[in-house]
Structures are given as structure tokens and as C-alpha cells.
N, C-alpha and C positions, 0 to 999 in steps of 0.2 A: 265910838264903834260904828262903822259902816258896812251896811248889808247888801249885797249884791242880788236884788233882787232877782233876776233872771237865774242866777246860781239856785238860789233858792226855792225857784218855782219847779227848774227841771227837778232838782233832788225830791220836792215832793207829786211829781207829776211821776217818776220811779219807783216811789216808795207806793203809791196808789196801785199803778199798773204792778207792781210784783204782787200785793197784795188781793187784786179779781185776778191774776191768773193763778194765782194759789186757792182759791176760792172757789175757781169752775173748775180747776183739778182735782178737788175733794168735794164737787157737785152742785157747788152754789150756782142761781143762775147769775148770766152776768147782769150789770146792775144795767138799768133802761133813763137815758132824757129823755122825754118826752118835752117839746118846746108849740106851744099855741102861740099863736101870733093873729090879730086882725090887721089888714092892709098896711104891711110891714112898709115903713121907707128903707131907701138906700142903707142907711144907718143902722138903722135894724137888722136887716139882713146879714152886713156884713160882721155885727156881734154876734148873732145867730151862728153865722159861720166860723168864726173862731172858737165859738163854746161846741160846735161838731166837733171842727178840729183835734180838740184839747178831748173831747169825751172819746171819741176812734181812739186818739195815740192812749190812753189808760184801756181802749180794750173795751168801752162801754156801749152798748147799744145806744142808736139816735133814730127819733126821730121826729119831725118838724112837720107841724099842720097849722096848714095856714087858710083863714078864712078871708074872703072877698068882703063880708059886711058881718058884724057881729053876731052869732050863733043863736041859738033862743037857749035856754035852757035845758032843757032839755032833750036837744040835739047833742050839744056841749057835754052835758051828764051822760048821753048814751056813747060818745066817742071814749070819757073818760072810762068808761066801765069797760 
């Protein structure tokens, strides 16, 4: 048996997105990524960028915080909060 994976990712990337827009219909919030990054490379970025992508087309809140040099603690703990 052979999967067509592309097939398979839209049907569940539709099954998702119908299921947060039936969800903020009946008041849920929509769901949030939140992505940290320290001194992303090229590479990183543009994964970063695809997992936006994919989290907008289901409808999902993003967003991307990126630091120059690793956070302290509790810098990091007050952004998460």
C-alpha cells in the first residue's frame, strides 16, 4: 500500500482548520504558537517560516520571538507568562 503523503497532510491540515473554526464559532479561543528562537540561522528561519505557514492556513494564532543572545531566566519566564 502507498500513501500519498501530500494527500494526506492537506486532508489533515482541513480536518484541523474545520475543527478551530467550529471551536471560535462556539467561543473557544483560537489555539496560539508561540516559537523562541536564539540567533536563528538561515535554516531555522525558513522552518520557522513554514510552521507560520501551516499554523495561519489552520487559522491559528503565531507568533515568533526571537532573541540576539540567550535570555536569563527569568526574562524568558516573564515573556512566557
Amino acid at each position: 500500500m502507498i500513501l500519498d503523503g501530500n494527500e494526506l497532510a492537506d486532508v489533515l491540515v482541513q480536518h484541523l482548520k474545520s475543527d478551530i473554526d467550529t471551536g471560535v464559532k462556539d467561543g473557544w479561543h483560537k489555539p496560539r504558537l508561540v516559537i523562541f528562537t536564539v540567533e536563528p540561522t538561515d535554516e531555522i528561519k525558513s522552518f520557522i517560516r513554514s510552521k507560520q505557514r501551516l499554523a495561519e492556513k489552520i487559522g491559528a494564532e503565531v507568533e515568533v520571538i526571537e532573541y540576539d543572545v540567550a535570555p536569563r531566566y527569568i526574562e524568558f519566564a516573564n515573556r512566557v507568562a
